[in-house]
C-alpha positions as CSV (number, residue, x, y, z in Angstrom):
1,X,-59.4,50.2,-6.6
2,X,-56.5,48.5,-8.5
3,X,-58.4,45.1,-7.8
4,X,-61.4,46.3,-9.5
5,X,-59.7,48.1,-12.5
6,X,-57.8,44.5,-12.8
7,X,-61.5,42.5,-12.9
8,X,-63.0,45.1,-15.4
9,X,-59.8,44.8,-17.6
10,X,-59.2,48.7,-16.9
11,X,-55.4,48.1,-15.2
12,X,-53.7,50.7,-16.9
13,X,-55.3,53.7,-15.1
14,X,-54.4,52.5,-11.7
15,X,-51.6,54.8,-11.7
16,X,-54.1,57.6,-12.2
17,X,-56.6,56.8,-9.5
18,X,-53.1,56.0,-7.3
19,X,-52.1,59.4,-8.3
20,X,-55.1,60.9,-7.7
21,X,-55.8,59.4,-4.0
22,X,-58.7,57.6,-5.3
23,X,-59.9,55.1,-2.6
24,X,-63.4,52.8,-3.3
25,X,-65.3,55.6,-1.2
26,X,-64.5,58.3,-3.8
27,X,-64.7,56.1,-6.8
28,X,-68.6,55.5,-5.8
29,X,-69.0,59.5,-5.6
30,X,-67.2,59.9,-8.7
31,X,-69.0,60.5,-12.1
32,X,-67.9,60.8,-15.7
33,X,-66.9,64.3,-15.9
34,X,-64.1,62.8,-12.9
35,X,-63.3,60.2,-15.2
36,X,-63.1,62.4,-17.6
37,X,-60.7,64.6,-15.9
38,X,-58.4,61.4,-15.4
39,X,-58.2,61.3,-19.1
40,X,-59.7,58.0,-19.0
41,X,-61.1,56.9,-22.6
42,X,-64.9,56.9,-23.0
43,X,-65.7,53.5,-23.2
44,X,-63.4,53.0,-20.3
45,X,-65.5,55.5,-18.6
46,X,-68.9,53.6,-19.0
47,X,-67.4,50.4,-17.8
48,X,-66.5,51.7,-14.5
49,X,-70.4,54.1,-14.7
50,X,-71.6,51.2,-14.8
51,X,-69.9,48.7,-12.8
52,X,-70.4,51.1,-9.8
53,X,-73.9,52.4,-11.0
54,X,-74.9,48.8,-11.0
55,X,-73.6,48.4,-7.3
56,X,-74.3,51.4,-5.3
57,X,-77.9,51.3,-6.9
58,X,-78.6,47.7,-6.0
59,X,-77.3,48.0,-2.3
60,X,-78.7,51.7,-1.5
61,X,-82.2,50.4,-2.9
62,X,-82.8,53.3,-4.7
63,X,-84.6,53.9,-8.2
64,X,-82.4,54.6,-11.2
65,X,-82.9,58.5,-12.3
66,X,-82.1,59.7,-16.0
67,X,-78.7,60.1,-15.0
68,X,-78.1,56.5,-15.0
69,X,-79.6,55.6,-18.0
70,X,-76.0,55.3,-20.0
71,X,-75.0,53.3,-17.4
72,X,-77.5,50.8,-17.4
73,X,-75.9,50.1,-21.1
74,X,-72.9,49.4,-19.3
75,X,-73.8,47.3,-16.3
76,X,-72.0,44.1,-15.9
77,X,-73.5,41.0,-15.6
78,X,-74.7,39.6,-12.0
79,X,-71.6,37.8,-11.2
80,X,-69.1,40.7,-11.9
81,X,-71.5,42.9,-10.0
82,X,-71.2,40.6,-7.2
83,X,-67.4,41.1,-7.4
84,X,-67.3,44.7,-7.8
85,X,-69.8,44.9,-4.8
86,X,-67.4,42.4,-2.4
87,X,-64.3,44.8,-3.9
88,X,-65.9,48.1,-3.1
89,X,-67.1,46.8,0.3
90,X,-70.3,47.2,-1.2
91,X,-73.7,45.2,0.7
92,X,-75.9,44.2,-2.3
């Protein structure tokens, strides 16, 4: 998880998700109300939304639902999504 907070330029909360036990399994599960709880700022919670949004939706195949539609303002481009995707152990 540090690898990808470092590549989205969110470093400073790996303490928190090191605190918190937070492994690239969980951070896929989590949504904003956990990032929320981690005291992470909102615009730091939309980056990772939708760095992992944009990930776990393009590997599992599935459609987008309402839920994702403030991450889809936050996706990062294809090359950072291929990234996150290699970090997370992600198959795109």
């Amino acid at each position: 998880v540090a690898e990808l907070l470092q590549l989205l330029g969110l470093s400073s909360y790996a303490p928190y998700f090191q605190t918190e036990e937070i492994d690239c399994e969980a951070l896929l599960l989590m949504q904003s109300s956990d990032f929320f709880e981690l005291q992470l700022e909102e615009r730091d919670r939309n980056t990772l939304l939708g760095a992992v949004a944009c990930v776990s939706w393009s590997a599992s195949g599935r459609q987008r639902t309402a839920r994702h539609s403030v991450e889809v303002l936050f996706a990062p481009p294809v090359e950072l999504a291929q990234q996150i995707a290699r970090i997370l152990g992600v198959n795109e």
